[in-house]
C-alpha positions as CSV (number, residue, x, y, z in Angstrom):
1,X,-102.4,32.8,2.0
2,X,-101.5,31.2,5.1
3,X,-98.1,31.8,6.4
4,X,-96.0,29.0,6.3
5,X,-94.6,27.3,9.5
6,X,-91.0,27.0,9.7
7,X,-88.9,25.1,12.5
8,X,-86.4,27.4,14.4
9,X,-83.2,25.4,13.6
10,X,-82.0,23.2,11.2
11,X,-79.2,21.8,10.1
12,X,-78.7,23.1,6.7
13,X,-81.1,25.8,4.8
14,X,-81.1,25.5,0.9
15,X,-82.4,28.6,-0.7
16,X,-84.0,28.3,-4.2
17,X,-85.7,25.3,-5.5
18,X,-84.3,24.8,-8.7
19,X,-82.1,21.8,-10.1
20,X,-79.5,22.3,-7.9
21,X,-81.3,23.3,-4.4
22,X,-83.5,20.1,-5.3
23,X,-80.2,18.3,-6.0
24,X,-79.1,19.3,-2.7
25,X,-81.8,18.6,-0.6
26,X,-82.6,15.3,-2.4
27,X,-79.1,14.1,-1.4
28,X,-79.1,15.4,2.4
29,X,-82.8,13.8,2.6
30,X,-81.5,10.5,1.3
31,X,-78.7,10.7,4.4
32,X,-81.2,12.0,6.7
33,X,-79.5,14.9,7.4
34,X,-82.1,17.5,8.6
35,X,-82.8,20.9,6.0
36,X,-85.2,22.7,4.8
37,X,-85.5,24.3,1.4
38,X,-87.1,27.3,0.4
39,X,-88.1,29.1,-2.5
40,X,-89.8,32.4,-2.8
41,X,-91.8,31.7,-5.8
42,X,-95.6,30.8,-5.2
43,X,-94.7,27.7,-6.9
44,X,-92.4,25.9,-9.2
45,X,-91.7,27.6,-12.9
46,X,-93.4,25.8,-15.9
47,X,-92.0,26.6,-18.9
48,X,-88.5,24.7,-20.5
49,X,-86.2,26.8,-19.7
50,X,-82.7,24.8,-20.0
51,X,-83.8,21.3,-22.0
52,X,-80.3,19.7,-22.6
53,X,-79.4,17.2,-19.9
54,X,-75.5,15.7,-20.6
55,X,-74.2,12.4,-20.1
56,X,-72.7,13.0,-16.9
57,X,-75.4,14.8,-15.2
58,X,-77.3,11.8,-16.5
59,X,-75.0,9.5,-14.5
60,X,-75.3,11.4,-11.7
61,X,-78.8,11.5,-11.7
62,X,-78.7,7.5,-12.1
63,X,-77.1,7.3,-8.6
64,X,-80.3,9.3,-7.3
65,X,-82.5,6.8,-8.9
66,X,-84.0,8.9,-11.7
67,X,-82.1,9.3,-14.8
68,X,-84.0,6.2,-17.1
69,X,-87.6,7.9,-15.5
70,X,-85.7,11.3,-16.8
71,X,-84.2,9.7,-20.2
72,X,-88.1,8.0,-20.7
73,X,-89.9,11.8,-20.9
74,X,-87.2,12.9,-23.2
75,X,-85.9,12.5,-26.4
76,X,-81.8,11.0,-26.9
77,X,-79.6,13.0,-29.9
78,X,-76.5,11.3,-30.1
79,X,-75.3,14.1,-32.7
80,X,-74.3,17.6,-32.8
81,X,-73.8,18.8,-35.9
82,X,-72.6,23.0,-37.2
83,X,-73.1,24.9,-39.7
84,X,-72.2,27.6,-41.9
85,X,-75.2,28.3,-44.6
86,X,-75.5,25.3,-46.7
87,X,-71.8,23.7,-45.6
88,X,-71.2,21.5,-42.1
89,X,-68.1,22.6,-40.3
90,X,-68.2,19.6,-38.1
91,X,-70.1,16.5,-37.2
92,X,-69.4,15.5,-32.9
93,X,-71.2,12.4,-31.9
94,X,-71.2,11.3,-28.2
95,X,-72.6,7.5,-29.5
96,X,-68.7,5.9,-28.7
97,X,-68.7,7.5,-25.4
98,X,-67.7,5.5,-22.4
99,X,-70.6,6.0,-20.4
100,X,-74.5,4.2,-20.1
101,X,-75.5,7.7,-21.6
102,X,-73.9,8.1,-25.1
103,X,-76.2,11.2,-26.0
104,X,-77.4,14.5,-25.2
105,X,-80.6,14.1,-23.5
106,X,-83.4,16.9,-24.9
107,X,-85.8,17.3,-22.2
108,X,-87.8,20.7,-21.2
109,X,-86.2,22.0,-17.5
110,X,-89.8,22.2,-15.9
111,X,-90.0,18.4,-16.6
112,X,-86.6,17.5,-15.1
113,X,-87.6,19.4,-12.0
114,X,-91.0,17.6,-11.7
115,X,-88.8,14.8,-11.3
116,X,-86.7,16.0,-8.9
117,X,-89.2,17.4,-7.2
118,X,-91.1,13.6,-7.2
119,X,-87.8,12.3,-5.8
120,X,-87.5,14.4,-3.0
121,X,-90.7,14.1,-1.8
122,X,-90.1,10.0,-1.8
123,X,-86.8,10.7,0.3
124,X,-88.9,12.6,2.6
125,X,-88.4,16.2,1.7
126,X,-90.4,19.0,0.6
127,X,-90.0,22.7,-0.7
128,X,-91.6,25.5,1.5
129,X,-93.8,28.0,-0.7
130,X,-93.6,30.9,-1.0
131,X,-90.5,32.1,1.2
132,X,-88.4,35.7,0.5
133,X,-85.1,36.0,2.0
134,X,-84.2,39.4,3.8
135,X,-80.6,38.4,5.3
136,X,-78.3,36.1,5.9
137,X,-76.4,36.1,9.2
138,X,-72.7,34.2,8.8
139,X,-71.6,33.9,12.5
140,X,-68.7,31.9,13.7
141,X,-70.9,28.3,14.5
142,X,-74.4,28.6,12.8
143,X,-75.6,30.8,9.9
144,X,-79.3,32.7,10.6
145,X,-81.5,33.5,7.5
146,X,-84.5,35.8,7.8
147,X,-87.2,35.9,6.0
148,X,-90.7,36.9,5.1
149,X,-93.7,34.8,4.3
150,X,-96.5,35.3,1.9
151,X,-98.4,37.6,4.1
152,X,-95.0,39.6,5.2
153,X,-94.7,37.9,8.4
154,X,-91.2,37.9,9.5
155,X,-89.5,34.8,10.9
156,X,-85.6,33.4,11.5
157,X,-83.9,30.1,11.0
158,X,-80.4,29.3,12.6
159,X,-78.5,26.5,10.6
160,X,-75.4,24.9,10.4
161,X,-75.0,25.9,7.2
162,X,-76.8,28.0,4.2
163,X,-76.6,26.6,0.5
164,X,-77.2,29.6,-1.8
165,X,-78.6,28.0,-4.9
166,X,-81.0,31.1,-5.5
167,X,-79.8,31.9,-9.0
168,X,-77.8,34.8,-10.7
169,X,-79.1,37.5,-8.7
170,X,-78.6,35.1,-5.6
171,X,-79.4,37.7,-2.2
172,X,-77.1,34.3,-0.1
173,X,-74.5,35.4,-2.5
174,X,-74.5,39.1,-1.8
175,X,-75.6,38.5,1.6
176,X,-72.1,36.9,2.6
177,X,-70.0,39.0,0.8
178,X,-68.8,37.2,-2.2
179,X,-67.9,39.4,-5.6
180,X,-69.7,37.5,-8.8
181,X,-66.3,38.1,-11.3
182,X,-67.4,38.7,-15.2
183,X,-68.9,40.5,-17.6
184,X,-72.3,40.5,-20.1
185,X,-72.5,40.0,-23.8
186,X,-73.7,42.6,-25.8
187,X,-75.8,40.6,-28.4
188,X,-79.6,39.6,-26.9
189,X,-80.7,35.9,-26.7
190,X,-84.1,34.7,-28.1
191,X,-85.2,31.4,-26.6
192,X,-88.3,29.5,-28.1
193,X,-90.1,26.8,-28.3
194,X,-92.0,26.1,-31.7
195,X,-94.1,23.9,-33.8
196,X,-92.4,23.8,-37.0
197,X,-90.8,21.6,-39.9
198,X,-87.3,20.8,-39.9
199,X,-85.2,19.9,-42.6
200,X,-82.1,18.3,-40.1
201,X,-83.0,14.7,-38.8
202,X,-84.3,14.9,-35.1
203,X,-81.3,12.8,-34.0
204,X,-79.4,16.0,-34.4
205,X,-78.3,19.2,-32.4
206,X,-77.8,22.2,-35.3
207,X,-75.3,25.0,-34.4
208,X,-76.0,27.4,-37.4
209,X,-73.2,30.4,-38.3
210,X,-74.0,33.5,-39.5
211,X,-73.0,37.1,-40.4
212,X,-76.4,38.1,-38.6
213,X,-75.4,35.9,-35.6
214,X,-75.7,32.3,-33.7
215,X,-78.6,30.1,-33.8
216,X,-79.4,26.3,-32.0
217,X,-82.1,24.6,-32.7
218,X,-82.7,21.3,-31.0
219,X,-85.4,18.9,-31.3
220,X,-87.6,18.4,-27.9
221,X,-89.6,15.7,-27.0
222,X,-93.2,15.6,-29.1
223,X,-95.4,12.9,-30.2
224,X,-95.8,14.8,-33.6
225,X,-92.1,15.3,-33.7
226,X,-92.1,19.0,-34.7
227,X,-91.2,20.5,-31.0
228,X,-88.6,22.0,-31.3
229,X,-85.8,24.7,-29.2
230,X,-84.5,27.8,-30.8
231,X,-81.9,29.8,-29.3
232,X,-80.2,32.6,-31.5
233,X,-78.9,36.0,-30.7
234,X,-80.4,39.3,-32.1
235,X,-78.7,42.7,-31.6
236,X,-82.0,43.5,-29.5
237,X,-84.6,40.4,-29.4
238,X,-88.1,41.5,-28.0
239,X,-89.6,40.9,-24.9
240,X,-91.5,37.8,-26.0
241,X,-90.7,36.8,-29.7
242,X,-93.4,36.0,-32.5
243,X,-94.0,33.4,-34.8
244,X,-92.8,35.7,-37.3
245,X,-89.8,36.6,-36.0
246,X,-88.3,33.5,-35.3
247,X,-89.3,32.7,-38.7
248,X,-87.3,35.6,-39.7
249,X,-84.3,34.3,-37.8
250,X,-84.3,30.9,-39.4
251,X,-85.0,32.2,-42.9
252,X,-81.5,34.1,-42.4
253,X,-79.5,31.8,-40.9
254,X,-81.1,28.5,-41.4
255,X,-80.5,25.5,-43.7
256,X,-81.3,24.8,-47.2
257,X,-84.5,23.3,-47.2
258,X,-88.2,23.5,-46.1
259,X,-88.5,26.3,-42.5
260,X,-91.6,26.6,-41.8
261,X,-92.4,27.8,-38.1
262,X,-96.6,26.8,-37.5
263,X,-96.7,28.1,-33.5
264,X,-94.8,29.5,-31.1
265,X,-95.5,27.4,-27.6
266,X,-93.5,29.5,-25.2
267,X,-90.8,32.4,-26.1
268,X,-88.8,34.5,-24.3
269,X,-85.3,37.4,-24.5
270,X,-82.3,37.1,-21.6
271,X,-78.9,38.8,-21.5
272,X,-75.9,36.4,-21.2
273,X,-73.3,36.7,-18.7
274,X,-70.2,35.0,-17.5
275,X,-69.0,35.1,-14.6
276,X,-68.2,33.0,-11.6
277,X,-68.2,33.6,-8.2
278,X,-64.9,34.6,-6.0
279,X,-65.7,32.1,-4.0
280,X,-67.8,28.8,-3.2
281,X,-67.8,29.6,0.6
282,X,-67.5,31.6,2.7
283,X,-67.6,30.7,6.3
284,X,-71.0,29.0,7.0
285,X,-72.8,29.8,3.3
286,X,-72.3,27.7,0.2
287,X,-73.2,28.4,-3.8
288,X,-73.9,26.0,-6.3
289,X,-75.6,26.4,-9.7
290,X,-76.1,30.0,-11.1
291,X,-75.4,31.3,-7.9
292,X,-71.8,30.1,-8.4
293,X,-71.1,30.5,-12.2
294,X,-73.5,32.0,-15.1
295,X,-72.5,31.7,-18.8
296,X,-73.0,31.4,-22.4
297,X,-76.3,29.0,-23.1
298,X,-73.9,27.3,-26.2
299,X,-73.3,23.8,-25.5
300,X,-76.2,24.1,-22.6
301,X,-74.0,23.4,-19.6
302,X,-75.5,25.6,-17.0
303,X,-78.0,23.7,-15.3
304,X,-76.1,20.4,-16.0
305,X,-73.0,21.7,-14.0
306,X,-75.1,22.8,-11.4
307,X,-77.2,19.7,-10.8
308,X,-73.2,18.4,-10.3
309,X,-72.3,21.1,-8.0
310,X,-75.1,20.0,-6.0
311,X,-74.4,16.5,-5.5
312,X,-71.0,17.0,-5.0
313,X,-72.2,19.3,-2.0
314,X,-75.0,17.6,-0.3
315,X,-72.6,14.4,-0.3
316,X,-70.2,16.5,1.7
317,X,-72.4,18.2,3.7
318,X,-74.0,15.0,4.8
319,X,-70.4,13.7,5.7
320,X,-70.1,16.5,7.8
321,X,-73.4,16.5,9.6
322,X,-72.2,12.6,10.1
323,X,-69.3,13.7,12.4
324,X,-66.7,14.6,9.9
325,X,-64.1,17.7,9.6
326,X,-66.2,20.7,8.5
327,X,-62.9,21.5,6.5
328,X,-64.2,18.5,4.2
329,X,-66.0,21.2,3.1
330,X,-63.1,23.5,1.8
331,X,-62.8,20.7,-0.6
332,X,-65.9,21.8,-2.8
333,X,-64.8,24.7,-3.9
334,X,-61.1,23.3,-5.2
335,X,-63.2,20.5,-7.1
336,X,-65.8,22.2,-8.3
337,X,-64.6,25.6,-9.0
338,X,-62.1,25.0,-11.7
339,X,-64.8,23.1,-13.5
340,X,-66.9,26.1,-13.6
341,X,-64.1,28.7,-14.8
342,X,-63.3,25.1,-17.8
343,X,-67.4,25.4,-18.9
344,X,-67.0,29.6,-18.5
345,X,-63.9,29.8,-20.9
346,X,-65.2,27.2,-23.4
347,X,-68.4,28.4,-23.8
348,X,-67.0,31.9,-24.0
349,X,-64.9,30.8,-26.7
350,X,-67.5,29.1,-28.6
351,X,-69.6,32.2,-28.5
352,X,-67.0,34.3,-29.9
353,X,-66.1,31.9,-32.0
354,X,-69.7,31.5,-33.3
355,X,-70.4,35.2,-33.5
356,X,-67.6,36.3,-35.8
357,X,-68.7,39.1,-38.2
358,X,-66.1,39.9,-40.3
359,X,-66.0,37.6,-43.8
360,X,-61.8,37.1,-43.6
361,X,-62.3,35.9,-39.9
362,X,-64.9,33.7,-40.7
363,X,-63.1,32.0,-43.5
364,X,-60.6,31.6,-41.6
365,X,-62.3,29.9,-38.6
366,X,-64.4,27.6,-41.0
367,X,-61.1,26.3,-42.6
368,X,-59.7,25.4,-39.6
369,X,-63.0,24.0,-37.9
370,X,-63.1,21.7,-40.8
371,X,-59.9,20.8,-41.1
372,X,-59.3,20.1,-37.0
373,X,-62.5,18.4,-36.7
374,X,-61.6,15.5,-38.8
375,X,-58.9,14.8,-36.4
376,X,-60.3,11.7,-34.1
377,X,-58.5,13.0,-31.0
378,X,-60.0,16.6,-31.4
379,X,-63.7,15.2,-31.9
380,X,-63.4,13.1,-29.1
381,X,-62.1,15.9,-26.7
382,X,-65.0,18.4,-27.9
383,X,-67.7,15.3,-27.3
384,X,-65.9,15.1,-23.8
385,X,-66.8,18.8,-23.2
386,X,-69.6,19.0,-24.1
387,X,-70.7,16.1,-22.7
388,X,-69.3,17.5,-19.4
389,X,-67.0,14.0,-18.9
390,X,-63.4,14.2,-17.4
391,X,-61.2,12.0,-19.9
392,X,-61.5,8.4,-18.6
């Protein structure tokens, strides 16, 4: 593979080409502030991944131009809906939010990012394939990363400024010194995409309790309308899940009804963590997305807060690059950080809350989740959050 061509300066380097690098450089394209972005992967992931986009990332999105192309390859559930056995806890619906986007959007993450991608190459920009980053240089009035190109040729960039949007292992992160605060859960995820029938409507999100564990399962966009997302903890998943054992999972903890899982389209196991970063910068680098905050996959917030983080960023960077106070920037981490550490402890109580083994403790938590959720003010608030909406 030829080695790619990189200019000697810049003024901002994104690393990692996910939602939120794309975010980034889409909005600093659209300014015409100049950047590259790199990504050391050959090429862009396909498989789903994150598939719940929320009403605010949706609005945000519609300010780059793209959420009805987005909300078109997708599938709207205006409901979320949980679950113990054969009894619902509680019923949220998003349908009276104040917003153009009164629904979780279900849509596959290698999708969204096709998008993304399509929108930054119509503003201009493009992603640099594949690129690994060795180091990152923070000096008093430019940034230096170094890296390696497909056939190990070394090469340097000087920038303005770095945006670390390289993920949960991100080397920007540990390259500039900044401690990633948190801990892991001890339970194993399984994530999958199936074929299979469904007893719940597919205008529905179904958080199912069990003794054995947690399981999602979310209806994604299909002409047949039986795709469909499972996500469920196991004390110890394997590597790449069957047919046969997620139909072991939802035979468990599933509804009454007809389960029947016919194929498993893509499958995989992760670890969950949460934690958030110390801080959001530090000197000339910047984090956003799982570089910045990692957490629980309930209420699938993670790449929707980071898509945010982004847009938030480039906007400010681009201010910057425009001749404003570089300590514009400071303000990033004071309105975005507190956000994450919000999504961090609320997802962290929802898994806990979701995961309780003990029969007395779960009683006790299904009593009161029935009896608070028929409050109007409480449904509201949770539709809010998970919705990802400041009160309006």
């Amino acid at each position: 593979m030829a080695a790619t061509t990189l200019p000697a300066t810049t003024s901002v380097v994104i690393v990692g080409a996910g939602p939120a690098g794309l975010t980034t450089a889409i909005v600093l394209a659209e300014a015409g502030v100049e950047h590259v972005l790199i990504d050391r992967l050959a090429e862009g992931a396909n498989t789903s991944r994150a598939a719940v986009v929320h009403a605010r990332t949706l609005e945000v999105l519609d300010e780059l131009g793209i959420a009805d192309e987005l909300v078109g390859l997708g599938i709207e559930v205006p409901t979320f809906k949980v679950h113990d056995g054969p009894k619902t806890l509680a019923t949220i619906e998003f349908g009276g939010l104040p917003t153009a986007f009164p629904y979780t959007l279900m849509v596959p993450q290698d999708v969204t990012e096709r998008v993304l991608l399509a929108r930054l190459h119509k503003a201009g920009g493009r992603v640099h394939r594949p690129i690994t980053v060795t180091a990152v240089r923070n000096e008093k009035d430019s940034a230096t990363v170094e890296y390696v190109n497909a056939d190990g040729t070394p090469g340097s960039i000087a920038a303005d400024y770095v945006v670390g949007t390289d993920g949960m292992h991100s080397v920007v992160r540990e390259q500039a010194g900044i401690g990633f605060t948190g801990d892991t859960y001890p339970a194993s995820f399984v994530l999958a995409d199936v074929r299979m029938t469904w007893p719940s409507p597919r205008s529905e999100v179904s958080l199912h309790l069990s003794p054995e564990g947690v399981t999602v399962v979310a209806p994604l966009p299909d002409a047949d309308g039986e795709r469909y997302r499972v996500v469920a903890t196991v004390d110890e998943a394997p590597e790449h899940p069957t047919r046969a054992d997620i139909q072991a999972v939802l035979d468990a903890r599933g509804p009454a009804g007809e389960v029947r899982v016919d194929e498993v389209l893509w499958s995989s196991r992760f670890r969950v963590h949460h934690r958030v970063a110390d801080r959001y910068r530090a000197g000339r680098v910047l984090l956003a997305g799982d570089a910045a905050h990692v957490h629980s996959p309930a209420g699938g917030q993670g790449m929707n807060t980071g898509i945010q983080d982004a847009a938030l960023l480039g906007t400010l960077l681009a201010k910057v690059a425009a001749g404003e106070s570089d300590s514009l920037l400071d303000t990033y981490e004071t309105t975005r950080r507190p956000i994450a550490t919000e999504v961090v402890a609320f997802t962290d109580r929802m898994t806990k809350m979701a995961t309780l083994g003990s029969t007395p403790a779960r009683a006790l938590r299904n009593t009161a989740m029935r009896v608070l959720t028929r409050i109007p003010a409480v449904r509201t608030r949770l539709a809010y959050q998970l919705a990802e909406l400041r009160a309006r």
